[in-house]
Biotite code that builds the C-alpha atoms (Angstrom):
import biotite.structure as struc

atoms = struc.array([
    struc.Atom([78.347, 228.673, 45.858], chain_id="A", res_id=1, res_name="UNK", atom_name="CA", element="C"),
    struc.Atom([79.823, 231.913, 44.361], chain_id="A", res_id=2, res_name="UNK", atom_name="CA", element="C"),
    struc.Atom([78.968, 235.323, 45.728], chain_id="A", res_id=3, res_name="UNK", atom_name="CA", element="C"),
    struc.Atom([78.100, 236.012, 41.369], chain_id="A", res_id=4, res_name="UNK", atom_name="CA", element="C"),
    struc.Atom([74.932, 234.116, 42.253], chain_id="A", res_id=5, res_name="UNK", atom_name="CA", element="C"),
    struc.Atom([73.278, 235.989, 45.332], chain_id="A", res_id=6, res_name="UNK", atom_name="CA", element="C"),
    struc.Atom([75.168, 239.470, 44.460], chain_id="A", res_id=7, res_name="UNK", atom_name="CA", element="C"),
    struc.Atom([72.448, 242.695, 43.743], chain_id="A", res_id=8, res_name="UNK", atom_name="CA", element="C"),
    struc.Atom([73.432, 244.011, 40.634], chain_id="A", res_id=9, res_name="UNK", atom_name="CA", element="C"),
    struc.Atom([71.900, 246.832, 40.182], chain_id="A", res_id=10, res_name="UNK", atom_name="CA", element="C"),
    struc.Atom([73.430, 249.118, 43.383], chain_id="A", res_id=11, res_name="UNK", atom_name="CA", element="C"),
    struc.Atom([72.252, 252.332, 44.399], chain_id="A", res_id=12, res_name="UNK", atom_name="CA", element="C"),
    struc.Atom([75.449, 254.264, 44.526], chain_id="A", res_id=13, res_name="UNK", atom_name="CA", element="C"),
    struc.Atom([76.177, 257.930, 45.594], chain_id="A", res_id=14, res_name="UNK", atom_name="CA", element="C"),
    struc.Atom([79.281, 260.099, 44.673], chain_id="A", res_id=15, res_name="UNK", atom_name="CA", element="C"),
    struc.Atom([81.693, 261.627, 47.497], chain_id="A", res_id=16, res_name="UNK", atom_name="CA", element="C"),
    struc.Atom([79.891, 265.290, 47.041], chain_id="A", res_id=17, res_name="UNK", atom_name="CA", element="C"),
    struc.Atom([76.488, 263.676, 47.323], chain_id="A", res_id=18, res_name="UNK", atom_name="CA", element="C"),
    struc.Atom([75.147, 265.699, 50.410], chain_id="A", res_id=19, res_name="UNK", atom_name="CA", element="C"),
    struc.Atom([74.985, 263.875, 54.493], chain_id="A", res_id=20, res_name="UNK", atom_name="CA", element="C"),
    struc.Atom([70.456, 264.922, 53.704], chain_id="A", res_id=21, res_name="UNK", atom_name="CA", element="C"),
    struc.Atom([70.763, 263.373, 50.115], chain_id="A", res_id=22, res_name="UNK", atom_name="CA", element="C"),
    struc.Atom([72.140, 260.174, 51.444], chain_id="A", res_id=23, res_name="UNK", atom_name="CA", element="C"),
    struc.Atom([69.930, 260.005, 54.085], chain_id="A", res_id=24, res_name="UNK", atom_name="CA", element="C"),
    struc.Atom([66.727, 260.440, 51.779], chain_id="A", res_id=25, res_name="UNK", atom_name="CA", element="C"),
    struc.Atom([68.167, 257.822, 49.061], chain_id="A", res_id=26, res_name="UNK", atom_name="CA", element="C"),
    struc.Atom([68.537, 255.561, 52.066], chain_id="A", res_id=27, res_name="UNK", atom_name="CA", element="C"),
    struc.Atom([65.296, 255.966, 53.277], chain_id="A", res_id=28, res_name="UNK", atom_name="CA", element="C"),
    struc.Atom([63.662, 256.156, 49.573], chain_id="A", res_id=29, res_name="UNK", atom_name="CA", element="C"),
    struc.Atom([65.396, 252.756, 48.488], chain_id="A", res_id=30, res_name="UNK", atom_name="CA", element="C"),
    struc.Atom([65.062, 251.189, 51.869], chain_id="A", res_id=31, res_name="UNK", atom_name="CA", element="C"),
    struc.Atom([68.953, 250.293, 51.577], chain_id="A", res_id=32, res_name="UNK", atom_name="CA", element="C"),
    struc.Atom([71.353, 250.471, 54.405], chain_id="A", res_id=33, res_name="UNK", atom_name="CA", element="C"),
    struc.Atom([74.393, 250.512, 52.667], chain_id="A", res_id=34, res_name="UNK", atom_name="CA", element="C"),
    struc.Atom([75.374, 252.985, 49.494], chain_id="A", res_id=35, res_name="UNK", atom_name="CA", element="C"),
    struc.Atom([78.916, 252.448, 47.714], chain_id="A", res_id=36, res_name="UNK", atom_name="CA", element="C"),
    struc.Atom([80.454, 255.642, 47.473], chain_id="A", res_id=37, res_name="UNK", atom_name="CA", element="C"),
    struc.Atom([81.807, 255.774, 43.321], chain_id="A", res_id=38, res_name="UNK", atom_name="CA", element="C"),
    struc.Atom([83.390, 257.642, 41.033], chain_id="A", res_id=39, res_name="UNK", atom_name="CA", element="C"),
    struc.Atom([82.205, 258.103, 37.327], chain_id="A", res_id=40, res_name="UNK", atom_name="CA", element="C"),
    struc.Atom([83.962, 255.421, 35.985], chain_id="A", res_id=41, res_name="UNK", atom_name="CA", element="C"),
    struc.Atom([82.498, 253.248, 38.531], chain_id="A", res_id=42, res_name="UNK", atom_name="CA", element="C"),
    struc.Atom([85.259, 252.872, 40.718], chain_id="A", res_id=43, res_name="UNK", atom_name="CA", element="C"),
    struc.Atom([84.597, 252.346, 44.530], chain_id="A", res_id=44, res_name="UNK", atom_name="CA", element="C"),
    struc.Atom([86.190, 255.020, 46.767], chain_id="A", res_id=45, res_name="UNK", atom_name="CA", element="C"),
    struc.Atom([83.686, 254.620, 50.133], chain_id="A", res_id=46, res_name="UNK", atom_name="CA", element="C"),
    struc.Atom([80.639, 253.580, 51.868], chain_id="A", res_id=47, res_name="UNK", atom_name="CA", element="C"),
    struc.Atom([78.688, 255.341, 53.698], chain_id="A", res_id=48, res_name="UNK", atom_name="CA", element="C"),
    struc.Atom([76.106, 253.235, 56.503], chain_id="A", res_id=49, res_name="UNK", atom_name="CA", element="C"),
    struc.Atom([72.674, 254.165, 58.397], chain_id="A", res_id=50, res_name="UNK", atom_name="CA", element="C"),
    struc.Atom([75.114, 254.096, 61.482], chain_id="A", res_id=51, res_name="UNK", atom_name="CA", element="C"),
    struc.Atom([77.355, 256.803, 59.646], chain_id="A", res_id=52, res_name="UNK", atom_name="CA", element="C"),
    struc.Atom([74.382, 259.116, 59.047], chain_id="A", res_id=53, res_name="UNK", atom_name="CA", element="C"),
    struc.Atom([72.990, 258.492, 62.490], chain_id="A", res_id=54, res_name="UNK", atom_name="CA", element="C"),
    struc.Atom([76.010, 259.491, 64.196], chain_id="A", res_id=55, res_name="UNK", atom_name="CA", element="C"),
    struc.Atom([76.701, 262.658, 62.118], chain_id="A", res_id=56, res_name="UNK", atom_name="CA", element="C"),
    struc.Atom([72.653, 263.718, 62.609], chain_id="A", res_id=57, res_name="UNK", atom_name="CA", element="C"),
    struc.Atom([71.535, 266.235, 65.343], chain_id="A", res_id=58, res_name="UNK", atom_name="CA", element="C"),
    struc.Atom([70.125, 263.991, 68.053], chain_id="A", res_id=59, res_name="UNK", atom_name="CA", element="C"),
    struc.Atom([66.339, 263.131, 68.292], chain_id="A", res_id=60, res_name="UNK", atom_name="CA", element="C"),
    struc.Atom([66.051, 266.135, 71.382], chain_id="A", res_id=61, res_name="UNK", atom_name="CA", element="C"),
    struc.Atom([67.876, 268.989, 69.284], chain_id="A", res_id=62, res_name="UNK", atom_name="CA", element="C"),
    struc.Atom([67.386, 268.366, 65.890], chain_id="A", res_id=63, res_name="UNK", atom_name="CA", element="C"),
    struc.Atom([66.547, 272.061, 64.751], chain_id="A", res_id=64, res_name="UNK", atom_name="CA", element="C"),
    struc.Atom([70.109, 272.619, 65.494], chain_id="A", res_id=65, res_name="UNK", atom_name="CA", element="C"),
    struc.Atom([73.255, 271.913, 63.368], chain_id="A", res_id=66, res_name="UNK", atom_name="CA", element="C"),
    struc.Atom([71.229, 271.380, 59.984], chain_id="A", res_id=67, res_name="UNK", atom_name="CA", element="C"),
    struc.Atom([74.090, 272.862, 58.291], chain_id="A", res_id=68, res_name="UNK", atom_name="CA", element="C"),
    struc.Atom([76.077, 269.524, 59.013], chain_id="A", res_id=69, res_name="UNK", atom_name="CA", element="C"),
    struc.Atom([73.127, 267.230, 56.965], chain_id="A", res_id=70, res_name="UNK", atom_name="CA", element="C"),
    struc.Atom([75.038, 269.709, 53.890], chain_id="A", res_id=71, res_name="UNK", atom_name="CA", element="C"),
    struc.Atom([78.276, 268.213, 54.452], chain_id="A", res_id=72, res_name="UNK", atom_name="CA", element="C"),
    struc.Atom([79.412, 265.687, 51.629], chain_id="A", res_id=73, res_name="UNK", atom_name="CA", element="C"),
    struc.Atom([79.680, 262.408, 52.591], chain_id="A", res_id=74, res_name="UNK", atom_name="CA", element="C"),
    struc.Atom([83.333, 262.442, 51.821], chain_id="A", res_id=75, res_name="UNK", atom_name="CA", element="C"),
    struc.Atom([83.747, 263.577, 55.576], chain_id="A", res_id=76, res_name="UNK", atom_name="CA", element="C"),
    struc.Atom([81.715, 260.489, 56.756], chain_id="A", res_id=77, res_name="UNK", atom_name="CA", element="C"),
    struc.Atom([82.349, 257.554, 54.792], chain_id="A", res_id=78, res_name="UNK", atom_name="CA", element="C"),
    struc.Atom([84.877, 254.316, 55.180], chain_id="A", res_id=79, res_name="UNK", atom_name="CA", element="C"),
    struc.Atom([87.140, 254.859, 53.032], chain_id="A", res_id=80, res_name="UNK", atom_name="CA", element="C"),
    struc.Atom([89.710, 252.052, 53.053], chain_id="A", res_id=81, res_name="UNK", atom_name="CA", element="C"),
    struc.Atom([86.845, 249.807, 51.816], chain_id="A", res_id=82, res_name="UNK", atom_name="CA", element="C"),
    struc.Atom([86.749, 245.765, 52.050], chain_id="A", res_id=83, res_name="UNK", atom_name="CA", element="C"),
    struc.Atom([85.295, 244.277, 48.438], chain_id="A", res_id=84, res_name="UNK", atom_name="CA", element="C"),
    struc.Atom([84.871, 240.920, 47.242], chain_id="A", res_id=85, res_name="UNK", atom_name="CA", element="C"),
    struc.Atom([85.054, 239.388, 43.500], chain_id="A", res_id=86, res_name="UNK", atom_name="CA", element="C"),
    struc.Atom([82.253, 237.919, 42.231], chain_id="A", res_id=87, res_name="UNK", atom_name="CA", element="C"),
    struc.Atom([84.039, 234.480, 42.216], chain_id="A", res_id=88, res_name="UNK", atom_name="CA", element="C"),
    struc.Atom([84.992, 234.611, 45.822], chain_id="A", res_id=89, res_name="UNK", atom_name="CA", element="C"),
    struc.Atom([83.178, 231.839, 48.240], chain_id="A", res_id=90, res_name="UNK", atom_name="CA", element="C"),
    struc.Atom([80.131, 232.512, 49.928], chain_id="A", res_id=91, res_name="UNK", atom_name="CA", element="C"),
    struc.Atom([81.948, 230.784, 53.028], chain_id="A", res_id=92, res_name="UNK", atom_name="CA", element="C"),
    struc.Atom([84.860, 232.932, 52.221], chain_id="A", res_id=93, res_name="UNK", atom_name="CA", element="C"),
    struc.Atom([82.611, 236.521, 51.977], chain_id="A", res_id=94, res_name="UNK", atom_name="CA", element="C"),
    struc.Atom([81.279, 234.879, 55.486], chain_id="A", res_id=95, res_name="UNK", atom_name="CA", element="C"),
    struc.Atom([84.341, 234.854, 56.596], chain_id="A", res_id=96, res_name="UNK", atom_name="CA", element="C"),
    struc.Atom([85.297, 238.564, 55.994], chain_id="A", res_id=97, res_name="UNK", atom_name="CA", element="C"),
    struc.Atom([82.096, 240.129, 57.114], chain_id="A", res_id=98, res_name="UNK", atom_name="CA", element="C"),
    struc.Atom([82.478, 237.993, 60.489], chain_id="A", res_id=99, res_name="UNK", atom_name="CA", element="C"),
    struc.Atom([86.352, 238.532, 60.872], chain_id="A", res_id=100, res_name="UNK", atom_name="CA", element="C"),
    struc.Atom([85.399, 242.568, 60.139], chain_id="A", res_id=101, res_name="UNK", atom_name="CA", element="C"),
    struc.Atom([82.581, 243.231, 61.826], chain_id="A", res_id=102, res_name="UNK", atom_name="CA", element="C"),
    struc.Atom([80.602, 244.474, 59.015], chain_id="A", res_id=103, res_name="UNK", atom_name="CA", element="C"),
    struc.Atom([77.419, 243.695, 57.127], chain_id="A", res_id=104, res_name="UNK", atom_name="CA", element="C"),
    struc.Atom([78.114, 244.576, 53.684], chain_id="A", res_id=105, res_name="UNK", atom_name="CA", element="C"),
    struc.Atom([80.555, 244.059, 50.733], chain_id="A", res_id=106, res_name="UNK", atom_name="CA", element="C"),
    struc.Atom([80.882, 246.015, 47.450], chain_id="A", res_id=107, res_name="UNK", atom_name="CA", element="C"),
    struc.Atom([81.566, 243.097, 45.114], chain_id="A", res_id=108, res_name="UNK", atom_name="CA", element="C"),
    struc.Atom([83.981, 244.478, 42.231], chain_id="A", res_id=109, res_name="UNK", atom_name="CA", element="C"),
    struc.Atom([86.354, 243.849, 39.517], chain_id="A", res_id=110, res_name="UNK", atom_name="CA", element="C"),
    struc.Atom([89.395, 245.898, 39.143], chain_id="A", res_id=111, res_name="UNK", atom_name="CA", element="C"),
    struc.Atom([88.446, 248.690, 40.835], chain_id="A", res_id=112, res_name="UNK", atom_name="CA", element="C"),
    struc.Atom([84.945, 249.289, 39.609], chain_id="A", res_id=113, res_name="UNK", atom_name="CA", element="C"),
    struc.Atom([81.419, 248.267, 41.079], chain_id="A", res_id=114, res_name="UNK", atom_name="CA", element="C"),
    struc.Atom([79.552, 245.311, 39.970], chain_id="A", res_id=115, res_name="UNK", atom_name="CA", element="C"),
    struc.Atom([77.563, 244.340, 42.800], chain_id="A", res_id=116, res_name="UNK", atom_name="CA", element="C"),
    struc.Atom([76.548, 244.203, 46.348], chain_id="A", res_id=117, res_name="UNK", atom_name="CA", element="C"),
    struc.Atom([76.152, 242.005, 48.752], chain_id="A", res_id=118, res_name="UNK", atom_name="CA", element="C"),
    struc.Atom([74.875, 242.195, 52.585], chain_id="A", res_id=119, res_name="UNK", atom_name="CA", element="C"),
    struc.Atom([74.850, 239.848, 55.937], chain_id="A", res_id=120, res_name="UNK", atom_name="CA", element="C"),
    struc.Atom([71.361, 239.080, 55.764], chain_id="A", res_id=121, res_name="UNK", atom_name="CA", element="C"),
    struc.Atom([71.540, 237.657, 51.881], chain_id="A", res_id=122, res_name="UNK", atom_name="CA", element="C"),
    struc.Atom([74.979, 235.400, 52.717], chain_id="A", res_id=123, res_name="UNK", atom_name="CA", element="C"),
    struc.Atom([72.615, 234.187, 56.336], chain_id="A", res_id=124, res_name="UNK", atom_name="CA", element="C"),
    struc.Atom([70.220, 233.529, 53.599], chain_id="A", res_id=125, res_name="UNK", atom_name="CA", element="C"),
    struc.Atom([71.910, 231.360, 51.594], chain_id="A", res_id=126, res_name="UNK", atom_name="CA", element="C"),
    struc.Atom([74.100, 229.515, 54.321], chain_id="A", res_id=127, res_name="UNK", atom_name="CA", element="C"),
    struc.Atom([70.283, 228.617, 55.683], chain_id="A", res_id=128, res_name="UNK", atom_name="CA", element="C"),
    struc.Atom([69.277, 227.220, 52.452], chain_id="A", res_id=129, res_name="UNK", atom_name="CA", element="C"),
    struc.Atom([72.134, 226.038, 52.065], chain_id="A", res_id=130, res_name="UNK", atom_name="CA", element="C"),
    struc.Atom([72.105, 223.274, 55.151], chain_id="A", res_id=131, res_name="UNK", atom_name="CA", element="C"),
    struc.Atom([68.198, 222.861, 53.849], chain_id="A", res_id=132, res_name="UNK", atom_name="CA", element="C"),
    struc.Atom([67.184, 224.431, 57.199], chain_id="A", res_id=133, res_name="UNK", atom_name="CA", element="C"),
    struc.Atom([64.548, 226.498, 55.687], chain_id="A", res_id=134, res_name="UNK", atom_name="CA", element="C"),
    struc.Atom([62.591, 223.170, 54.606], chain_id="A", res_id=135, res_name="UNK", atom_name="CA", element="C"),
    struc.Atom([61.209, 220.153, 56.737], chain_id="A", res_id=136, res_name="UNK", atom_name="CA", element="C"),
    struc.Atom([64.165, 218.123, 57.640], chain_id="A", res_id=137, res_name="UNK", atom_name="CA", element="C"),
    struc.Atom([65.303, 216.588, 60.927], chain_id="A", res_id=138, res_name="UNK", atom_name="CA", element="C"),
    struc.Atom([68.819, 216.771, 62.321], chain_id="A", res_id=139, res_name="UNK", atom_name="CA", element="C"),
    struc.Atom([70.949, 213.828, 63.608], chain_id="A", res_id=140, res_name="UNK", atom_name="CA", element="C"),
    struc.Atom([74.116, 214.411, 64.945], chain_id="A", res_id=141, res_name="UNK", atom_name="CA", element="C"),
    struc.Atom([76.494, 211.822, 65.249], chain_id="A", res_id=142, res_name="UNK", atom_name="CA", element="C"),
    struc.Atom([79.971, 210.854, 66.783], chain_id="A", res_id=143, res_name="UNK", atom_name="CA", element="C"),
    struc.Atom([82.605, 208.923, 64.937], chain_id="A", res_id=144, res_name="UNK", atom_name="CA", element="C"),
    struc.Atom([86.630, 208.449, 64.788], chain_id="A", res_id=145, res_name="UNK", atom_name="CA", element="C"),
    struc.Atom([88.739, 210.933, 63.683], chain_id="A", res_id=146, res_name="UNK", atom_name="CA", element="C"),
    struc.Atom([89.645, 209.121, 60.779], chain_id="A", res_id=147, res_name="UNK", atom_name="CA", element="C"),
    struc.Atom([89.087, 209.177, 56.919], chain_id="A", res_id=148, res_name="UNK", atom_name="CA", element="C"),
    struc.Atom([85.888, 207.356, 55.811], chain_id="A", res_id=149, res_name="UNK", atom_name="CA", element="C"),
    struc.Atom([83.808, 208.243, 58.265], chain_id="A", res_id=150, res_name="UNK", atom_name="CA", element="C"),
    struc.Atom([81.867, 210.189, 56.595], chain_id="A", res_id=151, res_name="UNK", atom_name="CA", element="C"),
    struc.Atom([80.970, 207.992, 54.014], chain_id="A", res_id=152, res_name="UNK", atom_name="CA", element="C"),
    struc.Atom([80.385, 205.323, 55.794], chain_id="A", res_id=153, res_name="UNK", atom_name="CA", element="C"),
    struc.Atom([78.207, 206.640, 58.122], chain_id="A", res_id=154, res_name="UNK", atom_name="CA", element="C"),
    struc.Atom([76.053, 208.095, 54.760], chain_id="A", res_id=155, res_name="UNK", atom_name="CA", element="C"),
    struc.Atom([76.285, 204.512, 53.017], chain_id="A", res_id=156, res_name="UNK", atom_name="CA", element="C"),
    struc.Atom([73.719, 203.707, 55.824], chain_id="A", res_id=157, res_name="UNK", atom_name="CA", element="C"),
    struc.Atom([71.599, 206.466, 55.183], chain_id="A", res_id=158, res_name="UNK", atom_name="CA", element="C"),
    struc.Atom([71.409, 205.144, 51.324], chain_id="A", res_id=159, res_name="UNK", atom_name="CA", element="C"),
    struc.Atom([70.546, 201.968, 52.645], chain_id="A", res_id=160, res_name="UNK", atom_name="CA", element="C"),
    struc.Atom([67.222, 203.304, 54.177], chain_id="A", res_id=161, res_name="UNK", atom_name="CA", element="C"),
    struc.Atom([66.757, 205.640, 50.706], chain_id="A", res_id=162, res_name="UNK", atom_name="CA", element="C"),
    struc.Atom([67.343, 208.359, 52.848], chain_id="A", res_id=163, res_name="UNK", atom_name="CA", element="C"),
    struc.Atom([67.415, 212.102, 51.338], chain_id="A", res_id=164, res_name="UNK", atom_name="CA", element="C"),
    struc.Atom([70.693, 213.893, 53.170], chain_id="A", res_id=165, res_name="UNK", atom_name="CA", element="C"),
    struc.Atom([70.019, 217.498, 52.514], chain_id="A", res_id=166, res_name="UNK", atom_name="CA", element="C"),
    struc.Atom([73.056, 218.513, 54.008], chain_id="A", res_id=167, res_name="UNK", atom_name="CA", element="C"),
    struc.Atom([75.850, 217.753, 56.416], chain_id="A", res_id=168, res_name="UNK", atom_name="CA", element="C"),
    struc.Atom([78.436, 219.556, 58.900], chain_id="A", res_id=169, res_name="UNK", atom_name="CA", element="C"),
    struc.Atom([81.873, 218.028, 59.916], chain_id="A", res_id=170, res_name="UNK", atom_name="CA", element="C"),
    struc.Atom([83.395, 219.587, 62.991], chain_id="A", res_id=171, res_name="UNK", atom_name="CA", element="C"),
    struc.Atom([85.807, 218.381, 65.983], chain_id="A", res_id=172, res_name="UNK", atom_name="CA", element="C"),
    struc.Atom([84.867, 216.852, 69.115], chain_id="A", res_id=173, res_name="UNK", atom_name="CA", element="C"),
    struc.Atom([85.286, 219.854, 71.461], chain_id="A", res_id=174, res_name="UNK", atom_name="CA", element="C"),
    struc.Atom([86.245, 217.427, 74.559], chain_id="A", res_id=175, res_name="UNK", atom_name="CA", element="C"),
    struc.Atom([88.371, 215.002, 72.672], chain_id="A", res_id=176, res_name="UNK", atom_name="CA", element="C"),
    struc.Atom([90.660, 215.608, 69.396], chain_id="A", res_id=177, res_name="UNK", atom_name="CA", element="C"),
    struc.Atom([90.222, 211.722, 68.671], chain_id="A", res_id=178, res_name="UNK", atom_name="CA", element="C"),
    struc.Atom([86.450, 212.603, 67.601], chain_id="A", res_id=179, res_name="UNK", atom_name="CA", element="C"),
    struc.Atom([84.674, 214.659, 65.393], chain_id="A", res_id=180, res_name="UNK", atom_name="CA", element="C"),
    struc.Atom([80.651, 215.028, 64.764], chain_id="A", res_id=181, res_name="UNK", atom_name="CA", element="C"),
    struc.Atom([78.772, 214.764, 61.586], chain_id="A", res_id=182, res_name="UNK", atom_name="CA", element="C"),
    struc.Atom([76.094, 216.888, 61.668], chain_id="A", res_id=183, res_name="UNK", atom_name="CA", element="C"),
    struc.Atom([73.408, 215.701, 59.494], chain_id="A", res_id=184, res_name="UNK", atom_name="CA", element="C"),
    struc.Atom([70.144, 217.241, 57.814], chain_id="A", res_id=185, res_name="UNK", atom_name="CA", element="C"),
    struc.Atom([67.735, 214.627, 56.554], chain_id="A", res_id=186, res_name="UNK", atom_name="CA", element="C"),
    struc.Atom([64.690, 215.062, 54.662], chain_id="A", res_id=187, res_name="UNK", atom_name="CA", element="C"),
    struc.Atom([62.509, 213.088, 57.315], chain_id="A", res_id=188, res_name="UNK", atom_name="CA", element="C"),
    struc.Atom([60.457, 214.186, 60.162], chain_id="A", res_id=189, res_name="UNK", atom_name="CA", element="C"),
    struc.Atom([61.051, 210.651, 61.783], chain_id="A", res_id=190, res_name="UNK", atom_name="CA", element="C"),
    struc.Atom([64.661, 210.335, 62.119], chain_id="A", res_id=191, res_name="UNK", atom_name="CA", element="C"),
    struc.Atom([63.674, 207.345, 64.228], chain_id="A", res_id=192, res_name="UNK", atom_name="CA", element="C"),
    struc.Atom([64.537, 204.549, 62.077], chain_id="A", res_id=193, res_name="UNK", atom_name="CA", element="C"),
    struc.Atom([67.850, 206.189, 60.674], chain_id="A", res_id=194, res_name="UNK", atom_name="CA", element="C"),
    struc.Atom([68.928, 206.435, 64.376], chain_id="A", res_id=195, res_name="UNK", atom_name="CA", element="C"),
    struc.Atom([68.176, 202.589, 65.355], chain_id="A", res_id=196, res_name="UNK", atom_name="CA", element="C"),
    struc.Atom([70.040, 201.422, 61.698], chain_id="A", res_id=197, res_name="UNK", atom_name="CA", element="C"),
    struc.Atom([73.072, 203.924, 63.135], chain_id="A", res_id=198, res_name="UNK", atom_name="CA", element="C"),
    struc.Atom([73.238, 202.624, 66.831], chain_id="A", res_id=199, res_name="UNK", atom_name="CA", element="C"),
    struc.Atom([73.020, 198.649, 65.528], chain_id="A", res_id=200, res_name="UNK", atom_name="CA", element="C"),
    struc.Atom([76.230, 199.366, 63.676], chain_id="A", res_id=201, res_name="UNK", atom_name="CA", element="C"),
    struc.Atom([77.829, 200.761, 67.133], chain_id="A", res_id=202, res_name="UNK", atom_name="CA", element="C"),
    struc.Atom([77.514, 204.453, 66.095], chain_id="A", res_id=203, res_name="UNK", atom_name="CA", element="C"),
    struc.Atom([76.704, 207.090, 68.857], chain_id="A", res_id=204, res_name="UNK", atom_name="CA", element="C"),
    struc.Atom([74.311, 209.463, 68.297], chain_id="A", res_id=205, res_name="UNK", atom_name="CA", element="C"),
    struc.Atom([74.440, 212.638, 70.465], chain_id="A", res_id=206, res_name="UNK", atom_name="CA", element="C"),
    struc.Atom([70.858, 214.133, 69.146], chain_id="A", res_id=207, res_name="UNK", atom_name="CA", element="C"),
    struc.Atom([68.520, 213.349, 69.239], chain_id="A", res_id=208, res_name="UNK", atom_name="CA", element="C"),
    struc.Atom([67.957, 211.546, 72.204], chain_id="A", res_id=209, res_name="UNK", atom_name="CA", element="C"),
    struc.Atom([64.401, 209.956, 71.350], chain_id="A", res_id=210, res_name="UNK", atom_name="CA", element="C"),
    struc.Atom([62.939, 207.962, 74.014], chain_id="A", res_id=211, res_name="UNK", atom_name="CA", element="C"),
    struc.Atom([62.239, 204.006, 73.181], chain_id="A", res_id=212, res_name="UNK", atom_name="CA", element="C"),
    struc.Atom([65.875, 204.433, 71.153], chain_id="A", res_id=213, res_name="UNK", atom_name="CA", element="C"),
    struc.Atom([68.827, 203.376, 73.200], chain_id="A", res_id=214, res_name="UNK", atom_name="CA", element="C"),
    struc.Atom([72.286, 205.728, 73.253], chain_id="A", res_id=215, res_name="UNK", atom_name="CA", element="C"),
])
């Protein structure tokens, strides 16, 4: 899936001489947590976070004092040397980035100029759907050889039962390189009969371990 097809188009943006208060009020008005930092022809320059404007506020216990600071622009705040994505990058790619970074938003651009946003919680979003975790499913995880056709065959057995993958994982054995586990996500709540076809055809199944099912 392409970061084009979760993206928010239509960003609330300020400009660098938008004031520390005016920021903080668009924040709070919009209920955003991010705002791009642009200039007139659209081109990203910074972004300013809650966490910026918390940090340059007067704290909770003296905040009658240094109101003059909420005037500052939030040119003296903001990240400049900002991270952006195109709108054809990977959402496991933007996943990537916002992990590797330590950050929980990307203006999404072309050239230099703004078309999009796009935030932690929306790319969570769509990895959940994604693996079909946000619908009922059950999960069988299975060990097999490190070796091509694995995969397939294991799913070939699935088909055999008509059963409905909804999505799958491959990752290493952690213990031993000469295994890796498919992760599966079937549409079933009784993964019962799925597990018993697996096991007759000598495959292990790590989860889950139902009683009355051999492992």
């Amino acid at each position: 899936m392409l970061i084009e097809e979760i993206m928010k188009r239509n960003v609330v943006t300020i400009h660098e001489q938008t004031t520390i208060k005016e920021a903080y009020q668009t924040m709070i008005l919009e209920k955003f947590r991010h705002l791009p930092v642009i200039t007139k022809s659209k081109d990203v320059i910074g972004i300013v976070t809650d966490q910026d404007i918390r940090d340059a506020s007067p704290s909770i216990f003296h905040q009658d004092e240094h109101q003059e600071d909420l005037q500052k622009p939030v040119s003296s705040i903001m990240t400049k040397d900002v991270i952006t994505v195109h709108p054809l990058n990977s959402v496991a790619e933007t996943a990537r980035l916002l992990y590797e970074n330590r950050i929980s938003c990307l203006p999404v651009t072309e050239g230099e100029q703004l078309v999009g946003i796009v935030t932690d919680t929306d790319v969570l979003h769509t990895l959940v759907e994604l693996m079909g975790a946000h619908q009922p499913s059950s999960q069988i995880y299975v060990r097999v050889e490190n070796k091509a056709g694995q995969l397939a065959d294991v799913a070939a057995i699935m088909k055999q039962r008509q059963m409905n993958i909804a999505s799958v994982l491959v990752y290493p054995h952690r213990e031993d390189e000469r295994y890796k586990i498919l992760a599966f996500r079937i549409q079933s709540m009784d993964p019962r009969g799925t597990i018993s076809d697996l096991q007759s055809k000598g495959y292990h199944v790590l989860w889950p371990n139902i009683p009355g099912i051999a492992t």
